[in-house]
C-alpha positions as CSV (number, residue, x, y, z in Angstrom):
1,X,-17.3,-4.1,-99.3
2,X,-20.0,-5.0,-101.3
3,X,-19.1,-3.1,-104.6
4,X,-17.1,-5.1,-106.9
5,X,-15.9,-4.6,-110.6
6,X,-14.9,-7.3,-113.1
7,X,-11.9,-6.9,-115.2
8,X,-13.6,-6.1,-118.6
9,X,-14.4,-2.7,-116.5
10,X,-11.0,-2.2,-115.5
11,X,-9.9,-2.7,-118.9
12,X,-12.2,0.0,-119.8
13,X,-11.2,2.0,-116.6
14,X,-7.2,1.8,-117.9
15,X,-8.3,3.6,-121.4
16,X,-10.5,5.9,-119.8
17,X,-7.7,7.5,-117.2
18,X,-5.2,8.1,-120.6
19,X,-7.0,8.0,-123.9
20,X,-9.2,10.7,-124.1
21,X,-6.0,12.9,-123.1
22,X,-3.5,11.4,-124.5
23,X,-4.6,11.7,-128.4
24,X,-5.6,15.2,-127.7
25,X,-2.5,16.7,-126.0
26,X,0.3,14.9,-126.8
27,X,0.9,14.2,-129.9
28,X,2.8,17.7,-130.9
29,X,4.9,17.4,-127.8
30,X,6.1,13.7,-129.2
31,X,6.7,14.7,-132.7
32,X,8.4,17.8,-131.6
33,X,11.0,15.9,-129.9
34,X,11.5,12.7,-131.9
35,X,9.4,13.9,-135.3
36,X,8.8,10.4,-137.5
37,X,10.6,8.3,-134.7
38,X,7.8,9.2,-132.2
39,X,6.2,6.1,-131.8
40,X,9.5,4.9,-130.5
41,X,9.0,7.6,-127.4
42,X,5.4,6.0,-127.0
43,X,6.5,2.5,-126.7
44,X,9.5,3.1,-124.5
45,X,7.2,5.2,-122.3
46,X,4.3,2.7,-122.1
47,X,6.5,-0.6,-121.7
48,X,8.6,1.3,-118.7
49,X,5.7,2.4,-117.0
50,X,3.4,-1.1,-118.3
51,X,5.7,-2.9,-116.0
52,X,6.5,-0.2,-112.8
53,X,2.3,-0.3,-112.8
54,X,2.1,-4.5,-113.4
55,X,4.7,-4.6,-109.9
56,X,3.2,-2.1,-107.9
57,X,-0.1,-3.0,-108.2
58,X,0.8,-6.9,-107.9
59,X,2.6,-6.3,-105.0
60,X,0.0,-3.9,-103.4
61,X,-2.7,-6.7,-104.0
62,X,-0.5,-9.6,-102.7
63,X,-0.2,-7.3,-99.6
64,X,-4.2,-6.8,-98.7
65,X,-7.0,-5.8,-100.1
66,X,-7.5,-2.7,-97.9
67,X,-7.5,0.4,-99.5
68,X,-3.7,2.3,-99.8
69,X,-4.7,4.4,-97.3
70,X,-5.1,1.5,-95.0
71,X,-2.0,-0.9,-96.8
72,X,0.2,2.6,-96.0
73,X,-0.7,2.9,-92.4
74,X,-0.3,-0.7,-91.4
75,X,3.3,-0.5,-92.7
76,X,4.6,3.1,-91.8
77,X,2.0,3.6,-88.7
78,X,-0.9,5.2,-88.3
79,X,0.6,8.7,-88.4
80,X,3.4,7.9,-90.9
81,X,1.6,6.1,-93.2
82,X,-1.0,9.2,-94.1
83,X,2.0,12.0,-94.0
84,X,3.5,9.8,-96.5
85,X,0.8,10.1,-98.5
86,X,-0.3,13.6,-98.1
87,X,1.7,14.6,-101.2
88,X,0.0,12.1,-103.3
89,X,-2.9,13.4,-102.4
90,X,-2.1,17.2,-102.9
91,X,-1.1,16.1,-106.7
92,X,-4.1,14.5,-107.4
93,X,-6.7,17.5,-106.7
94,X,-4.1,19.4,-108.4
95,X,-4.6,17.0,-111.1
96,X,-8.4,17.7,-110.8
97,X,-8.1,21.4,-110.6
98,X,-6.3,20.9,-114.1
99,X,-8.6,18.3,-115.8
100,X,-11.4,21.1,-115.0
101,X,-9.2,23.9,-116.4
102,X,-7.9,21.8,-120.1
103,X,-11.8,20.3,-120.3
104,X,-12.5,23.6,-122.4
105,X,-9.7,24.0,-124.2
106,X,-10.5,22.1,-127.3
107,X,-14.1,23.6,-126.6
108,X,-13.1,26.7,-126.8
109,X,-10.9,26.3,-130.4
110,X,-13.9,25.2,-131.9
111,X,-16.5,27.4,-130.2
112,X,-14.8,30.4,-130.0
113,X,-17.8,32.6,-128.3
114,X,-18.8,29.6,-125.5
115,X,-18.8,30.8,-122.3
116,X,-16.0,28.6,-120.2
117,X,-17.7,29.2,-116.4
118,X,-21.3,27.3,-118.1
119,X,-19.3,24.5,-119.7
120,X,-17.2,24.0,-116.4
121,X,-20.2,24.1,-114.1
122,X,-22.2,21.9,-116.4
123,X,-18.9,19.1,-116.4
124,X,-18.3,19.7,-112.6
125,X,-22.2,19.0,-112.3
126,X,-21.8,15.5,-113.8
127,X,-18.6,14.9,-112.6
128,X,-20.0,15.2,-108.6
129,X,-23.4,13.0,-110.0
130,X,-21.0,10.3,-111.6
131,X,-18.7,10.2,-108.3
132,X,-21.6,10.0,-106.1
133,X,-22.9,7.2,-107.3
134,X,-20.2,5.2,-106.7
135,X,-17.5,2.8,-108.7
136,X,-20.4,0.4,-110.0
137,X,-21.8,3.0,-111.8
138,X,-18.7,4.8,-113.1
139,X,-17.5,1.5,-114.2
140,X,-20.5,0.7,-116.3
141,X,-21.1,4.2,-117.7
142,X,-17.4,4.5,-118.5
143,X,-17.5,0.5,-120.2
144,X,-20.2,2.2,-122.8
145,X,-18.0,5.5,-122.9
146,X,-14.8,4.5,-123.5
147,X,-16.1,1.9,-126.1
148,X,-17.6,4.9,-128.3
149,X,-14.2,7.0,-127.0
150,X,-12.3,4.1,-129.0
151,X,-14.4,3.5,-131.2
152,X,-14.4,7.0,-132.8
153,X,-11.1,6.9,-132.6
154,X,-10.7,4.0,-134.7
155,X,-13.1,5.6,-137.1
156,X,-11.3,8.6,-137.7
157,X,-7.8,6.8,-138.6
158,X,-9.4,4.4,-140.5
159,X,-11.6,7.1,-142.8
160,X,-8.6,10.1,-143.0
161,X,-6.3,8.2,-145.3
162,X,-9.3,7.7,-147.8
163,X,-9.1,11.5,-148.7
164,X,-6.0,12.2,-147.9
165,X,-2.5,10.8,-149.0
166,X,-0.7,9.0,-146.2
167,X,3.3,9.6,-147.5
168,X,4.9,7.5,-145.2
169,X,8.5,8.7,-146.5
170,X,7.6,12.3,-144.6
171,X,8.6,9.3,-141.3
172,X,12.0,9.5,-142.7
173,X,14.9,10.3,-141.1
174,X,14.1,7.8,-138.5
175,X,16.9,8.5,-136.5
176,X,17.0,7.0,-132.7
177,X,18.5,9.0,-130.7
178,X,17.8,7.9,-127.4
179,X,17.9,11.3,-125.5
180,X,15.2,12.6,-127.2
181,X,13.1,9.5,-127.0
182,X,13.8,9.8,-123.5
183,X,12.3,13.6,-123.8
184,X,9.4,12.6,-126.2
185,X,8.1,9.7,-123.7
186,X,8.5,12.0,-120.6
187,X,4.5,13.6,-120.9
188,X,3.0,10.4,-122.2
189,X,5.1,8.4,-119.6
190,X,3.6,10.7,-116.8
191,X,-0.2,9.6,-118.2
192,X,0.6,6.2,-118.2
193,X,1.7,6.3,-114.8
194,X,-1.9,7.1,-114.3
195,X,-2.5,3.1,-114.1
196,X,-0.6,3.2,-110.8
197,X,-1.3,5.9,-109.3
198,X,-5.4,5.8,-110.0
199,X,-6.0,1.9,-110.0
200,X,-4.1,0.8,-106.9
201,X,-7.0,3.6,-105.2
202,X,-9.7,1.0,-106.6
203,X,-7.8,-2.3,-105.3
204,X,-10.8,-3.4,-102.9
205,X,-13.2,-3.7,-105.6
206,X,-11.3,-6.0,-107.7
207,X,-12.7,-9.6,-108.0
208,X,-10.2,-11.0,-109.1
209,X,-6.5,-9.9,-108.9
210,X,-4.6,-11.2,-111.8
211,X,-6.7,-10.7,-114.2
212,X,-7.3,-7.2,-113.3
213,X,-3.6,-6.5,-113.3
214,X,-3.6,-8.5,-116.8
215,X,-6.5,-7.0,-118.4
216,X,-4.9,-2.9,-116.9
217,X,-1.8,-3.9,-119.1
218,X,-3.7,-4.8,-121.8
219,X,-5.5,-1.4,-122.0
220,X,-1.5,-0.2,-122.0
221,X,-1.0,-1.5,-125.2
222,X,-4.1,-1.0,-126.9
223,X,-3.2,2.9,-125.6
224,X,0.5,2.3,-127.0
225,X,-1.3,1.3,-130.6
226,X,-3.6,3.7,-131.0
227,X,-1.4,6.6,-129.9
228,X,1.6,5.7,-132.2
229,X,-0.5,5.2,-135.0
230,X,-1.7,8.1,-134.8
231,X,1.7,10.3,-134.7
232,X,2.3,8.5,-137.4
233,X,-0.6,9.6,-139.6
234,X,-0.1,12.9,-138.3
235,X,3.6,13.2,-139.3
236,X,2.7,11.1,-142.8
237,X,-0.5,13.3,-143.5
238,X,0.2,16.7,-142.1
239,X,4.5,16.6,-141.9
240,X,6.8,17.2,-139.0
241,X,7.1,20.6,-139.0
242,X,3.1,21.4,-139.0
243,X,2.2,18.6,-136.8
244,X,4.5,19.6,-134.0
245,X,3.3,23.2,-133.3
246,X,-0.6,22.2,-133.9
247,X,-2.0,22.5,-130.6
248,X,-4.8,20.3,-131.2
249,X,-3.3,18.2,-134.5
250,X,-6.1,15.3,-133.8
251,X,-8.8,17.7,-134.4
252,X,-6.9,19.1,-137.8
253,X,-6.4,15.5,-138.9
254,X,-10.4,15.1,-138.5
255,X,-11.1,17.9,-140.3
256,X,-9.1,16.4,-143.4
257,X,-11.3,13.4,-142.9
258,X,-14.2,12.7,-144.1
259,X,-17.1,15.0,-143.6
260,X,-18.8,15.0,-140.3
261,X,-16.3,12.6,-139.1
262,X,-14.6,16.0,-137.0
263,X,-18.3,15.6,-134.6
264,X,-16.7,12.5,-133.7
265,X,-13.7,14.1,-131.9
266,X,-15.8,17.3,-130.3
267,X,-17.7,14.2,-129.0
268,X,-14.5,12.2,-127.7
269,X,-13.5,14.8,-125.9
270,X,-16.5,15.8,-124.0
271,X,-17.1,12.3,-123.4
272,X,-13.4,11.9,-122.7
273,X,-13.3,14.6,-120.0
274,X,-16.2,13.7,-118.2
275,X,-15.7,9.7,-117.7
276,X,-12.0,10.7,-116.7
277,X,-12.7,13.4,-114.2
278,X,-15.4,11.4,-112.8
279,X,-12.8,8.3,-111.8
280,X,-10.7,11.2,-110.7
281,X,-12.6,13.2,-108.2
282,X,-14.2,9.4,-107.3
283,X,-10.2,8.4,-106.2
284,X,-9.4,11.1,-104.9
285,X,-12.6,11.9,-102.4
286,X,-12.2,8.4,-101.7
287,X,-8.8,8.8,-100.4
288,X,-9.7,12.2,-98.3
289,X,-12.0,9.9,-96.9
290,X,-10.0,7.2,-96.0
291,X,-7.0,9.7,-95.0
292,X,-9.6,10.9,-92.3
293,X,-11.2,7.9,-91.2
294,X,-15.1,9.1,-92.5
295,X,-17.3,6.1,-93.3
296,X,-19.5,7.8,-96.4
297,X,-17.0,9.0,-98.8
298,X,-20.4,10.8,-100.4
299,X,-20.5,13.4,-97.9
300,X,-17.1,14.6,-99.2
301,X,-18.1,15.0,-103.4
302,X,-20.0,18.0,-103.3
303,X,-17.7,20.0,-101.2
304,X,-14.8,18.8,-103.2
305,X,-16.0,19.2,-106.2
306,X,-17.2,22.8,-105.6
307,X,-13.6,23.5,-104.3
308,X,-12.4,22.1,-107.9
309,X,-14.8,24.4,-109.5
310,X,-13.9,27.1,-107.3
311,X,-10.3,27.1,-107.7
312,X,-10.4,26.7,-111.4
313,X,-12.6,30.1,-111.9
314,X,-10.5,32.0,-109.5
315,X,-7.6,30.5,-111.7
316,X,-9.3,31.1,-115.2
317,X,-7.6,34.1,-115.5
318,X,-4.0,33.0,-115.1
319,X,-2.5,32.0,-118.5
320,X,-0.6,29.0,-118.6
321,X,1.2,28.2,-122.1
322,X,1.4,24.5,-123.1
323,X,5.0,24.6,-122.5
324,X,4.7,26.0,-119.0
325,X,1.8,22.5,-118.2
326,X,4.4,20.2,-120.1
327,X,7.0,20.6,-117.3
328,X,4.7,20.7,-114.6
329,X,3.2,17.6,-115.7
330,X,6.9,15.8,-116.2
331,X,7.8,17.5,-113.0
332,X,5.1,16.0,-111.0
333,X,6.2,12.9,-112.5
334,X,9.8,13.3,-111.4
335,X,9.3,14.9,-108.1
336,X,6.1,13.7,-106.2
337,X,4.3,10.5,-108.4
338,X,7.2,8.5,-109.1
339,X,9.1,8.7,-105.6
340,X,5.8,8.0,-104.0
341,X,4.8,5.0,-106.0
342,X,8.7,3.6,-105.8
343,X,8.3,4.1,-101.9
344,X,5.4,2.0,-101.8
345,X,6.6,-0.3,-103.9
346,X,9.6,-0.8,-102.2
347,X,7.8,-1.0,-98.9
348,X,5.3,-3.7,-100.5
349,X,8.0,-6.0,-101.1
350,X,9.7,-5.8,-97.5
351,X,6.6,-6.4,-96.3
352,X,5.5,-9.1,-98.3
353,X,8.9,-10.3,-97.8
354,X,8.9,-10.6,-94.1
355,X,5.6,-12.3,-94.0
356,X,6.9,-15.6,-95.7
C-alpha cells in the first residue's frame, strides 16, 4: 500500500474525529449532570477510554498491518470474522446518517430561514470529493483544518474573559460524586472511543506504529484540556443552571466575546463537520470494501454517500430531541462499540499470545 501518513497527521486525525463535536454538543449534557465538577466527568472519560484506545490499537498493530477487516478474518475465519464485524459496521453509517443530520443544527440556530436539503447536499458533495481522494489528502486538508478548528477555539477562551467576568466561585459546590461523573462522562466517553473505533480502520497507513499510538493519545489530552476548560468558563461565565439547558452554550459564550469572534465558531463548525464526516464516510466505505473483497474502495463513495444523503432527507422529518440522541449515542456505546472493540481486543491478545 503505497499511501502512508505520518504521526503529526494522525495527531490531527485524533482532534478532528472528537473536537469539532465535542465543544458543540456536550458541554450542557456534562454540566447538567456534574455542574462545576464537570471537568472531572471529562478527565475520567478521556483517561478510561485514552488507555482502552492506547491497547487496542497497540495490540491490533503488533498483530499485522492488514486492515481489521483482514486482522478479524484471519483470527475468527473468513466467514466469522466479517459477521463479527457486521454490527460495527451498521453503527458506523448510522453514525454517518447522524453526522449528516446534526451538521445543520447549529446552522440552522443561527440561520433560521436556510434551507437544510442545500446545506446537506452541498456537505455530502465535499464529503464524497474528500473521501475520494483518498487518506493522503484527507490527512493534509484535515492537518490545515483542524489547526484553524483549534486554533479558533483557543481564540475564543482566550478573548471571552476580557469582556466578561470569569467568577470562578459559580464552580462551587464541587462535590464528587462519582455516579454522576460516571453519567456526565458517558456521551464524551462514547466520542472518545472514536480513537478506537475510527483509527484502528487506518492501521495500514501508519509509518510508524508507536508513535502513531503516542501522538493519537496526545490529541486525547489536548481534547481533555480544551473541553474542561471550557465547562469551566461556561459554568464561571454563564452559571450552572443556564449553561446546562443551552443547546448550543459554545456559541452563547462567543457571543459574549468579543465582536466578530462568534464568525469563528459558525466557521468551526462547518469546518468541523466536513473534515469529520469526510474521515467517516472514508472508514467506513473502506471497510464495505474490504468486508466484500472489492479492490477500489472509490467505486463505493458515491453510492454510499448518496444513500447517507438519502436516508437523512427521508429522516428530516422525524424529530429527535437531544435527550432522545444522548441515550442512543451512550447506548451504542454500551451495546454494539464497546463489546465489539473488547472482543477484538481480547482476541488480539490470544493471538499475539500464541504466536510467541
Amino acid at each position: 500500500m503505497s499511501e502512508k501518513i505520518s504521526e503529526l497527521e494522525f495527531f490531527w486525525l485524533g482532534i478532528a474525529v472528537i473536537l469539532p463535536t465535542i465543544v458543540i454538543t456536550a458541554p450542557n449534557i456534562v454540566i447538567q449532570e456534574c455542574g462545576g465538577a464537570g471537568w472531572a466527568s471529562i478527565i475520567a472519560a478521556g483517561l478510561s477510554m485514552g488507555l482502552l484506545n492506547h491497547l487496542f490499537l497497540t495490540l491490533g498493530c503488533n498483530f499485522s498491518n492488514k486492515s481489521i477487516i483482514a486482522d478479524s478474518k484471519d483470527i475468527f475465519g473468513p466467514l466469522l470474522g466479517k459477521i463479527i464485524l457486521i454490527p460495527y459496521i451498521l453503527v458506523l453509517i448510522m453514525t454517518n446518517i447522524m453526522l449528516l443530520i446534526f451538521s445543520t443544527g447549529y446552522i440552522t440556530f443561527v440561520m433560521e430561514e436556510s434551507s437544510i436539503i442545500v446545506f446537506w447536499v452541498a456537505i455530502s458533495i465535499l464529503v464524497a470529493y474528500l473521501s475520494s481522494k483518498g487518506i493522503e489528502v484527507i490527512a493534509r486538508s484535515n492537518s490545515i483544518g483542524s489547526l484553524i478548528l483549534l486554533l479558533g477555539i483557543v481564540i475564543i477562551l482566550l478573548t471571552t474573559p476580557l469582556v466578561v467576568s470569569l467568577k470562578l466561585a459559580r464552580l462551587k459546590p464541587l462535590v464528587f460524586n462519582i455516579k454522576k461523573i460516571i453519567a456526565g462522562g458517558l456521551y464524551p466517553a462514547r466520542l472518545f472511543f472514536y480513537h478506537s473505533v475510527i483509527l484502528i480502520v487506518l492501521k495500514p497507513y501508519f509509518i510508524d506504529k508507536r508513535r502513531v499510538i503516542k501522538a493519537i493519545g496526545f490529541s486525547n489530552l489536548v481534547i481533555q484540556m480544551v473541553f474542561s476548560i471550557l465547562v469551566i468558563f461556561l459554568v464561571g461565565i454563564l452559571g450552572r443552571n443556564l449553561a446546562s439547558i443551552l443547546n448550543f452554550s459554545f456559541h452563547n459564550l462567543s457571543d459574549l466575546s468579543l465582536s466578530g469572534v462568534e464568525v469563528i465558531t459558525f466557521v468551526i463548525w462547518i469546518l468541523g463537520n466536513i473534515l469529520k464526516m469526510g474521515i467517516f464516510n472514508f472508514v467506513t466505505v473502506k471497510l464495505i470494501a474490504d468486508c466484500f473483497e472489492l479492490k477500489d474502495y472509490k467505486k463505493v463513495v458515491i453510492p454510499f454517500t448518496i444513500l447517507i444523503l438519502t436516508l437523512t432527507i427521508y429522516s428530516s422529518d422525524i424529530s429527535l430531541p437531544g435527550l432522545v440522541t444522548k441515550y442512543f449515542v451512550i447506548g451504542v456505546l454500551t451495546t454494539v462499540s464497546l463489546p465489539t472493540i473488547l472482543l477484538l481486543t481480547l482476541a488480539y491478545a490470544i493471538a499475539n499470545r500464541s504466536r510467541k
